[in-house]
PDB file with SEQRES, HELIX, SHEET and CRYST1 records, atoms N, CA, C and O in Angstrom:
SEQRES   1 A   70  UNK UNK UNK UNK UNK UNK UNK UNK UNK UNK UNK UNK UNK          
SEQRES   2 A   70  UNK UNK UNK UNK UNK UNK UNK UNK UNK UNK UNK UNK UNK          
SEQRES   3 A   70  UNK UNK UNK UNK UNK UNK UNK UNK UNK UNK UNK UNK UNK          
SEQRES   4 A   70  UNK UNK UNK UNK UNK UNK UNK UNK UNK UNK UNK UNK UNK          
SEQRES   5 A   70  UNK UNK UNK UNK UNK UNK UNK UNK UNK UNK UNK UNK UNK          
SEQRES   6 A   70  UNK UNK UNK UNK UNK                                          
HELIX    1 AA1 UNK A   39  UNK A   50  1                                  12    
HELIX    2 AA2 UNK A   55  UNK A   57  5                                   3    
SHEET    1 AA1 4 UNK A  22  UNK A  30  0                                        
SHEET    2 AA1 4 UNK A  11  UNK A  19 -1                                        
SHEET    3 AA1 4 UNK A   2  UNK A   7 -1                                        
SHEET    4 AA1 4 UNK A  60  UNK A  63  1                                        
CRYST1    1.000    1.000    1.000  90.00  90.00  90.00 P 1           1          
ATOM      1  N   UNK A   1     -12.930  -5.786   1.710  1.00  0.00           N  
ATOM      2  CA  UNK A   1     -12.071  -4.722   1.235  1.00  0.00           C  
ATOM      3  C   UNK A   1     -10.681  -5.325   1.009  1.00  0.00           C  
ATOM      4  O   UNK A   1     -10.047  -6.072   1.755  1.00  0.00           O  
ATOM      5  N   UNK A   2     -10.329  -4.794  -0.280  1.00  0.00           N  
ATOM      6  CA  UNK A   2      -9.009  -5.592  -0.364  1.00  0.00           C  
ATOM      7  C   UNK A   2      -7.799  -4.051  -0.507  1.00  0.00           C  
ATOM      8  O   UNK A   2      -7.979  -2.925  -0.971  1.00  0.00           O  
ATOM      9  N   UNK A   3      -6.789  -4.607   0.035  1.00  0.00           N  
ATOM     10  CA  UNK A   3      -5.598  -3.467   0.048  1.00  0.00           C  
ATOM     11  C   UNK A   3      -4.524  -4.178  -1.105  1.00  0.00           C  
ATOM     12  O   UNK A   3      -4.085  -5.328  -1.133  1.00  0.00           O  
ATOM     13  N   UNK A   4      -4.259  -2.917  -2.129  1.00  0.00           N  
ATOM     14  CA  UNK A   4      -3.093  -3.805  -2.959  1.00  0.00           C  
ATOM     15  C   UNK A   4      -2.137  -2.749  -3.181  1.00  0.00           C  
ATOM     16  O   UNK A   4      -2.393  -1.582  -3.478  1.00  0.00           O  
ATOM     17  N   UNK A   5      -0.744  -3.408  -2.962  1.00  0.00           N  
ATOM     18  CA  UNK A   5       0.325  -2.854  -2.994  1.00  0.00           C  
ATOM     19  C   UNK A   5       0.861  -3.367  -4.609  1.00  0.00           C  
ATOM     20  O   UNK A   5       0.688  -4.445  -5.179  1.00  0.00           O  
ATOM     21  N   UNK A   6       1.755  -1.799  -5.174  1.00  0.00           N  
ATOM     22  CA  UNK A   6       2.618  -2.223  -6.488  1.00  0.00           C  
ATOM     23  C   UNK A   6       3.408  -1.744  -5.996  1.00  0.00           C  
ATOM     24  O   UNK A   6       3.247  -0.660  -5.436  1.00  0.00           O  
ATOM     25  N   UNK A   7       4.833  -2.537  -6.034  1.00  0.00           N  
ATOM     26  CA  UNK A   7       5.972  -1.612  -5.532  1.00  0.00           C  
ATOM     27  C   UNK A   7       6.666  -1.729  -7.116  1.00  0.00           C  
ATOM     28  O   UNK A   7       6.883  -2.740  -7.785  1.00  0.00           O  
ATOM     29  N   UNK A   8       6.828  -0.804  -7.318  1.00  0.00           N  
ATOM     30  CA  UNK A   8       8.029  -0.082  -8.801  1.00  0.00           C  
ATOM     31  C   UNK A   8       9.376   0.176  -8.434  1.00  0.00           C  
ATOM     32  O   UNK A   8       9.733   0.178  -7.256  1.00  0.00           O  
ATOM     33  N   UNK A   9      10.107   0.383  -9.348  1.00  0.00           N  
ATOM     34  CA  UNK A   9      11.370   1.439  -9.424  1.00  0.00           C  
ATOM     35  C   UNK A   9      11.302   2.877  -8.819  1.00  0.00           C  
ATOM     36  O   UNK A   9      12.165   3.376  -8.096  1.00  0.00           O  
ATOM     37  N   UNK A  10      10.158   3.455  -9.224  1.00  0.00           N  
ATOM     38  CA  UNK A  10       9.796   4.838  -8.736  1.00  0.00           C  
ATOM     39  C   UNK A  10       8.983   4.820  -7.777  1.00  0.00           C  
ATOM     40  O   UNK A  10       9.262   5.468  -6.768  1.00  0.00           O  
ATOM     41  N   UNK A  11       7.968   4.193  -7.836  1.00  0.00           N  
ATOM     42  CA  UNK A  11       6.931   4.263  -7.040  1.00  0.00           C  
ATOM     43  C   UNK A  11       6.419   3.244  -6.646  1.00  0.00           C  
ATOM     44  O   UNK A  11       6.520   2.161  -7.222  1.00  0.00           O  
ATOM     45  N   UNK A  12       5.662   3.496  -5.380  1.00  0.00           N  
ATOM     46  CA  UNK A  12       5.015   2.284  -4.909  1.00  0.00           C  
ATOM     47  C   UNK A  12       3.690   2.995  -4.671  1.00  0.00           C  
ATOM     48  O   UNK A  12       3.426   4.030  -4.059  1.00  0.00           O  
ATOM     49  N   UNK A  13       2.634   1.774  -5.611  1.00  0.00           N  
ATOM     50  CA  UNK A  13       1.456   2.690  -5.520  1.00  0.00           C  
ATOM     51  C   UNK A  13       0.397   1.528  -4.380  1.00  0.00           C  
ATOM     52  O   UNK A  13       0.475   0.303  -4.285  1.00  0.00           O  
ATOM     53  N   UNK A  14      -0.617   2.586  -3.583  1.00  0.00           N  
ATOM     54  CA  UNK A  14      -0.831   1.841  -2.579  1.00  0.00           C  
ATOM     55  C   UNK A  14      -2.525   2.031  -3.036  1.00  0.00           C  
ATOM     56  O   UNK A  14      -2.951   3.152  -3.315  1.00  0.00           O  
ATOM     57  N   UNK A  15      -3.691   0.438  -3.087  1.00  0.00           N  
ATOM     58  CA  UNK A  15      -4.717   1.046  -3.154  1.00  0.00           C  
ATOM     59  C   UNK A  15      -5.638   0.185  -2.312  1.00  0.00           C  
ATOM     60  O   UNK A  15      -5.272  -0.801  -1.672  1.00  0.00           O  
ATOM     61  N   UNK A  16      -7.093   0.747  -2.392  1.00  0.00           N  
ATOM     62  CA  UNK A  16      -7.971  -0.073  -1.421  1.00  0.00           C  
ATOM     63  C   UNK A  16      -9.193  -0.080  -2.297  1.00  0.00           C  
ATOM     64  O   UNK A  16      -9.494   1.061  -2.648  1.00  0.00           O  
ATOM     65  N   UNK A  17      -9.867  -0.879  -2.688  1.00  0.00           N  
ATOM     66  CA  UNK A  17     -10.939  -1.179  -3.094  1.00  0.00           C  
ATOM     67  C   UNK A  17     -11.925  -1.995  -2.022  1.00  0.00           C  
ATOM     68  O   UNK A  17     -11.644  -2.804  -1.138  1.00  0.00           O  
ATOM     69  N   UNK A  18     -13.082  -1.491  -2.431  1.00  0.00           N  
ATOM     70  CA  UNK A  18     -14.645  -2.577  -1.760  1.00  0.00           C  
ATOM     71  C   UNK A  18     -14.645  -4.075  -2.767  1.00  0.00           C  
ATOM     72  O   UNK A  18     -14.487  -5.278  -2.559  1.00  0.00           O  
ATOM     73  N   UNK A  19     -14.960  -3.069  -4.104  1.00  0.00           N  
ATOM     74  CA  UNK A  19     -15.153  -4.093  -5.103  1.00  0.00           C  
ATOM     75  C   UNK A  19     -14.442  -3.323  -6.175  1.00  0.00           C  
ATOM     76  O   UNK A  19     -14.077  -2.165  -5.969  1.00  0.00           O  
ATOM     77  N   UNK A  20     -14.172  -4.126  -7.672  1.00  0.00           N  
ATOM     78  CA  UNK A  20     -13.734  -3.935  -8.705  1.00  0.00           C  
ATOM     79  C   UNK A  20     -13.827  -1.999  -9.066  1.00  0.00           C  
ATOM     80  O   UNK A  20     -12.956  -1.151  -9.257  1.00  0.00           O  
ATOM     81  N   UNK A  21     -15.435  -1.953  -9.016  1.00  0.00           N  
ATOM     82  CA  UNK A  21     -16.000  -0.718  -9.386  1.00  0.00           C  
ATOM     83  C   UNK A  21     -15.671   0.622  -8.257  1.00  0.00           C  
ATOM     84  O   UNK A  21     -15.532   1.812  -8.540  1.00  0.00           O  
ATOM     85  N   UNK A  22     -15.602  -0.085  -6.822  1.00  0.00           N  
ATOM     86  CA  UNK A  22     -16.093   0.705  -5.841  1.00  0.00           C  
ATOM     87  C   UNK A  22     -14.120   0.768  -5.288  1.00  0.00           C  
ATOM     88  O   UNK A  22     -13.487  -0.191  -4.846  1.00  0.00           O  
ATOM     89  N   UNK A  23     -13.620   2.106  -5.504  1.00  0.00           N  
ATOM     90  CA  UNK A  23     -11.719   2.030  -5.661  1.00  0.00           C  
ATOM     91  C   UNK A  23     -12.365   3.596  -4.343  1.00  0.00           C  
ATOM     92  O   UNK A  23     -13.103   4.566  -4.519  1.00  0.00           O  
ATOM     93  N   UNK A  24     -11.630   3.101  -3.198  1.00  0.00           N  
ATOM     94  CA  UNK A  24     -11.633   3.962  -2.137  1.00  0.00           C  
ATOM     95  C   UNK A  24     -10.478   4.793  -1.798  1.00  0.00           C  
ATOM     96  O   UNK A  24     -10.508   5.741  -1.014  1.00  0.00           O  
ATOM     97  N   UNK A  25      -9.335   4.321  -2.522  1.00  0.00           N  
ATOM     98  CA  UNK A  25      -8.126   5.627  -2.833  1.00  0.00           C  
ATOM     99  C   UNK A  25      -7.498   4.783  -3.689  1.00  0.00           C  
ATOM    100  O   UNK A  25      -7.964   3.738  -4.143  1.00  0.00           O  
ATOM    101  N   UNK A  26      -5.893   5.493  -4.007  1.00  0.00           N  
ATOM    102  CA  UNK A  26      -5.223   5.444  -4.680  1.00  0.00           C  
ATOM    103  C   UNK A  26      -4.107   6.236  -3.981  1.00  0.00           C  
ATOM    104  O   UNK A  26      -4.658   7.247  -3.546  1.00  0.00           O  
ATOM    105  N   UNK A  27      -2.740   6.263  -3.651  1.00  0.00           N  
ATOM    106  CA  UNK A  27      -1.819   6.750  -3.342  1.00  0.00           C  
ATOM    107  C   UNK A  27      -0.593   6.166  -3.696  1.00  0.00           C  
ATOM    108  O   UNK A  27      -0.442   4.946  -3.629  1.00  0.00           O  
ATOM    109  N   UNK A  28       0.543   7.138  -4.171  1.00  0.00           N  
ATOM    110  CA  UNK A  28       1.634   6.818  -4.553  1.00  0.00           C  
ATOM    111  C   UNK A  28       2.804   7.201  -3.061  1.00  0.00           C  
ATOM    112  O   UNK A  28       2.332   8.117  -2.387  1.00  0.00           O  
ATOM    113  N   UNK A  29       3.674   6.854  -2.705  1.00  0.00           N  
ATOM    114  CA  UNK A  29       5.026   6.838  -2.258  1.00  0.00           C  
ATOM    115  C   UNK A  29       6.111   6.394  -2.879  1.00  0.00           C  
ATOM    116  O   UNK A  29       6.133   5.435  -3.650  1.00  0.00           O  
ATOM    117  N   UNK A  30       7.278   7.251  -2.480  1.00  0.00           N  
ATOM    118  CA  UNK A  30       8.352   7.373  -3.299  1.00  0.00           C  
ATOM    119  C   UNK A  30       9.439   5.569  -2.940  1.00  0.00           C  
ATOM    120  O   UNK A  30       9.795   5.294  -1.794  1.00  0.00           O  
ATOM    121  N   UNK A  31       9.687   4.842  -3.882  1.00  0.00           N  
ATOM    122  CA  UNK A  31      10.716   3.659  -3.529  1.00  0.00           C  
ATOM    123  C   UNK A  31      11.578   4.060  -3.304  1.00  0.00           C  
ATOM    124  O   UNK A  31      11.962   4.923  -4.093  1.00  0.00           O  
ATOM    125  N   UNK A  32      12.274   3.817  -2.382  1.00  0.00           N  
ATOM    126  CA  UNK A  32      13.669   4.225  -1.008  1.00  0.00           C  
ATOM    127  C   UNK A  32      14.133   2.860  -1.112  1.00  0.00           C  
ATOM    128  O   UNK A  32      13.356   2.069  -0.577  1.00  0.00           O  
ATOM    129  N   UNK A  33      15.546   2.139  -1.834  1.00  0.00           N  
ATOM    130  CA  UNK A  33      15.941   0.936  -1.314  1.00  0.00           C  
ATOM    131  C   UNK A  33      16.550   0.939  -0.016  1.00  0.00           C  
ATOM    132  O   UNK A  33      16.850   0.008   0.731  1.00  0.00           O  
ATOM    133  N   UNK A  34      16.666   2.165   0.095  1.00  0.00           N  
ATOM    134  CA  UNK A  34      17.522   2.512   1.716  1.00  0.00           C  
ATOM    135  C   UNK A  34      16.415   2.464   2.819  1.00  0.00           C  
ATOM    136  O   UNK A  34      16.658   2.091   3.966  1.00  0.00           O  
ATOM    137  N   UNK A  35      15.631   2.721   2.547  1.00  0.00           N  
ATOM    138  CA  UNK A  35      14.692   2.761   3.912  1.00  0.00           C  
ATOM    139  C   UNK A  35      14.421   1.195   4.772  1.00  0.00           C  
ATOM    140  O   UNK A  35      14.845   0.217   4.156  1.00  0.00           O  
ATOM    141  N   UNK A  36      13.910   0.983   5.810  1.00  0.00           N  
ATOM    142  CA  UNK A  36      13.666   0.109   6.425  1.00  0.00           C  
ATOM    143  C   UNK A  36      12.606  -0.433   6.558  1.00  0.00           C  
ATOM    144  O   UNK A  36      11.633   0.299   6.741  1.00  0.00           O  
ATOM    145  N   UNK A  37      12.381  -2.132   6.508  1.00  0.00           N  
ATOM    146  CA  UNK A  37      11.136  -2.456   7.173  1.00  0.00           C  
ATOM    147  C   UNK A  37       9.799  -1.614   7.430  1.00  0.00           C  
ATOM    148  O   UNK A  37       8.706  -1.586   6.864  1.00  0.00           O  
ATOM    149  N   UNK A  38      10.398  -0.881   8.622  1.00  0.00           N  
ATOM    150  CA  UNK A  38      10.037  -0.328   9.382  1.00  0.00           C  
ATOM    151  C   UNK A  38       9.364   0.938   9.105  1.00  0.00           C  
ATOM    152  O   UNK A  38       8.275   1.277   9.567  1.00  0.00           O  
ATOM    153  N   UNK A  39      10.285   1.769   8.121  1.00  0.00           N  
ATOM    154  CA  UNK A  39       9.670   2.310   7.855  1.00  0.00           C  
ATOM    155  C   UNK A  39       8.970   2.632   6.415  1.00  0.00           C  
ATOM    156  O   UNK A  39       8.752   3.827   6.215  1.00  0.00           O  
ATOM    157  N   UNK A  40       8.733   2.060   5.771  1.00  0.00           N  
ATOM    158  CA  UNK A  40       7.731   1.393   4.555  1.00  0.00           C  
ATOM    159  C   UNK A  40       6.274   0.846   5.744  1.00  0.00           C  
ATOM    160  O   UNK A  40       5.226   0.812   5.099  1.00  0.00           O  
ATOM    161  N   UNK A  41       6.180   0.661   6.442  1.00  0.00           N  
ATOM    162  CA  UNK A  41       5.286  -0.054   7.808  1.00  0.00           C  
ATOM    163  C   UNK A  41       4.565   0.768   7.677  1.00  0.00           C  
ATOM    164  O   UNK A  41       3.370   0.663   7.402  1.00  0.00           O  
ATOM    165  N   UNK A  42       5.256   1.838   7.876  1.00  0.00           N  
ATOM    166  CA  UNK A  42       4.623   3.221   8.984  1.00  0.00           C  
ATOM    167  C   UNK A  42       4.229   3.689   8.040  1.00  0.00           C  
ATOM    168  O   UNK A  42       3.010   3.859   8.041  1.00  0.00           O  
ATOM    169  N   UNK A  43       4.943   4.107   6.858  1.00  0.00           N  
ATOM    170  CA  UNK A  43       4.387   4.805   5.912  1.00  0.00           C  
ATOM    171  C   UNK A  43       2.954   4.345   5.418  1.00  0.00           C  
ATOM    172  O   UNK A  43       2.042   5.139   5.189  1.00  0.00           O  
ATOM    173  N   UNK A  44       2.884   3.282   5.313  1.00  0.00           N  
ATOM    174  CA  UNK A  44       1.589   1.782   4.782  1.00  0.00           C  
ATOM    175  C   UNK A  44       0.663   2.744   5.711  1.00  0.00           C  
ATOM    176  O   UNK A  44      -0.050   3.680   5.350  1.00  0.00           O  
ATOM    177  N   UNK A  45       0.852   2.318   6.797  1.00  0.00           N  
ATOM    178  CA  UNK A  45      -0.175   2.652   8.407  1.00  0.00           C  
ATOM    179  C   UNK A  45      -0.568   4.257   7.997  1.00  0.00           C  
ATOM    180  O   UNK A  45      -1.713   4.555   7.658  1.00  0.00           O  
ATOM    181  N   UNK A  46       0.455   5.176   8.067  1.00  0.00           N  
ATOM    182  CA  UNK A  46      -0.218   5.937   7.893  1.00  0.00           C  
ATOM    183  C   UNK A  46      -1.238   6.374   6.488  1.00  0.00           C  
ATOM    184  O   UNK A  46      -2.393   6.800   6.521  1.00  0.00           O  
ATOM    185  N   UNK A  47      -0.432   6.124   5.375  1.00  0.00           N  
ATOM    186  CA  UNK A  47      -1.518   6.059   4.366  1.00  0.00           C  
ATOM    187  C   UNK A  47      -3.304   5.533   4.680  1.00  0.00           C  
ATOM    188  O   UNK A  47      -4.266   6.204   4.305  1.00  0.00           O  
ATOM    189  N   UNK A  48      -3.404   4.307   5.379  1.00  0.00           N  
ATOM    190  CA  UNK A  48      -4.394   3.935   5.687  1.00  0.00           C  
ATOM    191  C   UNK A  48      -5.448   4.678   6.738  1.00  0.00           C  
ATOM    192  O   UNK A  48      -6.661   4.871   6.821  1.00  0.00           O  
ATOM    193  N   UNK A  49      -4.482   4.917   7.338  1.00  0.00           N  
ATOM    194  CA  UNK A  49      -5.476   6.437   8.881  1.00  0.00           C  
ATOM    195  C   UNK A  49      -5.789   7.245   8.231  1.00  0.00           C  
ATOM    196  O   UNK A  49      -6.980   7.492   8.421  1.00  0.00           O  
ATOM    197  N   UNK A  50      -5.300   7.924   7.420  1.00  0.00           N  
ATOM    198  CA  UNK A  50      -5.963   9.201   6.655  1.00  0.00           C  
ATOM    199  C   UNK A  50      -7.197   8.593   5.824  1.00  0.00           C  
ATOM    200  O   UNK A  50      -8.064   9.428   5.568  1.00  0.00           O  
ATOM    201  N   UNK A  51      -7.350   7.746   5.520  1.00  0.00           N  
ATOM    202  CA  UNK A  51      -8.920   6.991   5.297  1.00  0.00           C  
ATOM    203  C   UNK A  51      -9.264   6.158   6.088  1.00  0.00           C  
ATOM    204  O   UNK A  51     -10.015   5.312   5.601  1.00  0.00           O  
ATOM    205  N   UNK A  52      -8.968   6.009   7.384  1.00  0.00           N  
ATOM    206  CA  UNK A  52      -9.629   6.044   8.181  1.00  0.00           C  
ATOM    207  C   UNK A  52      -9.816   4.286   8.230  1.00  0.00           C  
ATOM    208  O   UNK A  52     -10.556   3.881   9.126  1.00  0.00           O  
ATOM    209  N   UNK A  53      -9.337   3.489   7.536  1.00  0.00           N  
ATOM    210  CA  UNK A  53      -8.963   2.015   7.628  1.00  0.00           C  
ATOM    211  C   UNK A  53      -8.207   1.427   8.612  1.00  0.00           C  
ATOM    212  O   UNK A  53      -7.025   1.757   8.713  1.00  0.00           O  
ATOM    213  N   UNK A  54      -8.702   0.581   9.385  1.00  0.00           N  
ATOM    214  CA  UNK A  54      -7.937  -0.141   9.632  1.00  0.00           C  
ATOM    215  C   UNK A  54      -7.577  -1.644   9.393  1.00  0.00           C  
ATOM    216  O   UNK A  54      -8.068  -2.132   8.375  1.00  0.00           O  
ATOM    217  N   UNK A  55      -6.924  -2.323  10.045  1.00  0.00           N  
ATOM    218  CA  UNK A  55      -6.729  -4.070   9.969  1.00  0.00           C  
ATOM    219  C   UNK A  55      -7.525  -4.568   9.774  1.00  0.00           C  
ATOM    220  O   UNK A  55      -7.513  -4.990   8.617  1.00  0.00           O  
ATOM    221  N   UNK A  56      -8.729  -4.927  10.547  1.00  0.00           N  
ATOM    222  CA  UNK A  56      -9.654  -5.575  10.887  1.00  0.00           C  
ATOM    223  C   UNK A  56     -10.673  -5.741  10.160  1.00  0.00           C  
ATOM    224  O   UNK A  56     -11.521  -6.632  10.181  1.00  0.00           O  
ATOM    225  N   UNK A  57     -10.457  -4.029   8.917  1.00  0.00           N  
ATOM    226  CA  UNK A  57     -11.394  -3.635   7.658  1.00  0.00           C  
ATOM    227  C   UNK A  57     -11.458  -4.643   6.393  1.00  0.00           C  
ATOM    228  O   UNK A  57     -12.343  -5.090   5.663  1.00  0.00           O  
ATOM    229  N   UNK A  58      -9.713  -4.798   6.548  1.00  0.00           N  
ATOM    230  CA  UNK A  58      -9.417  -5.782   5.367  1.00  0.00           C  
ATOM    231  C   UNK A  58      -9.480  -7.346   5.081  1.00  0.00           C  
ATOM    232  O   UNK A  58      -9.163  -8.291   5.803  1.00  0.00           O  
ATOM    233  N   UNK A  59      -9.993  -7.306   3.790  1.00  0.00           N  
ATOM    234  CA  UNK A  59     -10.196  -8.981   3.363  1.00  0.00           C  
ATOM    235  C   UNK A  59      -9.132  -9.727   2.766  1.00  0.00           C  
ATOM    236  O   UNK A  59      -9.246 -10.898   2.405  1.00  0.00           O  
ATOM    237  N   UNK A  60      -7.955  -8.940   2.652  1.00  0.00           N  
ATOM    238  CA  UNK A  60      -7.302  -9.504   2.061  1.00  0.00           C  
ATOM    239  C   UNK A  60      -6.323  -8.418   1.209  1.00  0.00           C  
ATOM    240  O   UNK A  60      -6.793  -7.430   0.645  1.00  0.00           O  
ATOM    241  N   UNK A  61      -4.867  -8.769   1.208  1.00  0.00           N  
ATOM    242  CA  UNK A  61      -3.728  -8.102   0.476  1.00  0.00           C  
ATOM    243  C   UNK A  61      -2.903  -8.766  -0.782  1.00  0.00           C  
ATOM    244  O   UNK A  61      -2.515  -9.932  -0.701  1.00  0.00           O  
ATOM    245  N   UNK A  62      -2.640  -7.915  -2.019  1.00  0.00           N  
ATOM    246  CA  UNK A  62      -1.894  -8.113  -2.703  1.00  0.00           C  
ATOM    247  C   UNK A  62      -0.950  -7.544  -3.136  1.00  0.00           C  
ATOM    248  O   UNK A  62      -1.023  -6.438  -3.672  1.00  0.00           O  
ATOM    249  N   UNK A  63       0.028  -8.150  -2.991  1.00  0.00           N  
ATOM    250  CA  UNK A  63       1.555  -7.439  -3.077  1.00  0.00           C  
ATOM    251  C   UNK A  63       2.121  -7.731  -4.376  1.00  0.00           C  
ATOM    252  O   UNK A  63       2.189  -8.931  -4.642  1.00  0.00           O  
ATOM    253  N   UNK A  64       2.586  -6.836  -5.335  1.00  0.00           N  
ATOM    254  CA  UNK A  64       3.466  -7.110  -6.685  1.00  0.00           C  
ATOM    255  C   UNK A  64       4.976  -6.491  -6.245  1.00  0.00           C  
ATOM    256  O   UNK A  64       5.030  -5.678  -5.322  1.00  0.00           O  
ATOM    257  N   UNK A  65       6.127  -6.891  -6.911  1.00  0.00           N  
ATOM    258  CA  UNK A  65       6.826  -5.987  -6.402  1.00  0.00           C  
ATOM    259  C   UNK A  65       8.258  -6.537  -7.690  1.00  0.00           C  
ATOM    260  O   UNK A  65       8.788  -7.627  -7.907  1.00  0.00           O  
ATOM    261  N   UNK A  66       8.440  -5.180  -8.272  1.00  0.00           N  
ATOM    262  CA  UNK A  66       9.677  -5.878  -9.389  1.00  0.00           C  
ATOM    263  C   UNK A  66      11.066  -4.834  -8.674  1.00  0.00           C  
ATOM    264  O   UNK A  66      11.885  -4.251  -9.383  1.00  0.00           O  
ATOM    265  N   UNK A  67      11.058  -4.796  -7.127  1.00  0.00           N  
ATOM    266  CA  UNK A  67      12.210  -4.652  -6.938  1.00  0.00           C  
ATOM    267  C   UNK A  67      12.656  -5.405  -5.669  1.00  0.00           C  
ATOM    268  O   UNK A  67      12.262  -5.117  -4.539  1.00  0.00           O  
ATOM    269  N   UNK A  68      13.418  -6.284  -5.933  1.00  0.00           N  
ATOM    270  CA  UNK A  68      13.426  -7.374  -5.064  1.00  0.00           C  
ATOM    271  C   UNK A  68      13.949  -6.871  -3.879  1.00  0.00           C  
ATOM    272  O   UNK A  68      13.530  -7.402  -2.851  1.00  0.00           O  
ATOM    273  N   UNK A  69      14.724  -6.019  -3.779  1.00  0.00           N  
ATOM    274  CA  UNK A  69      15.218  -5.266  -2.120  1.00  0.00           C  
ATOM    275  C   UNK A  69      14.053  -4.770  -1.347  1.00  0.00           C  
ATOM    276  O   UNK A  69      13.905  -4.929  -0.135  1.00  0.00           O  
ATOM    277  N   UNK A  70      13.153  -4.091  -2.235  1.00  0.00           N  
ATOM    278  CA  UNK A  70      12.315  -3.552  -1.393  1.00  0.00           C  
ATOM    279  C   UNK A  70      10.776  -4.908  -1.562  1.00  0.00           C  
ATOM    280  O   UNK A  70       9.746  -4.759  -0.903  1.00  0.00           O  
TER     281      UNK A  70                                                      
END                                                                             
């Protein structure tokens, strides 16, 4: 299972796939350059509990990101 992050201007869209075909969500959150670490973390974490994922699920992460603060 792979987890991939797009972080945008507007949005940061968060997703999880098995395989190419097999897309197990899709969720957007709002980009905050003000927010913290910390909490972009939590937000991640919780996105993932509500499907019921955890760490240990994943094969691997990809991160894009065209805003360099966040």
């Amino acid at each position: 299972m792979v987890l991939a992050i797009d972080i945008g201007n507007t949005n940061i869209v968060i997703g999880c796939l098995r395989t190419a075909e097999d897309v197990i969500f899709v969720e957007r959150l709002s980009t905050d350059a003000t927010k913290t670490v910390l909490e972009y973390a939590i937000s991640i974490k919780n996105v993932l509990e509500l499907y019921g994922i955890e760490g240990k699920d994943l094969d691997g992460v990809i991160i894009s990101s065209v805003v360099p603060p966040v």
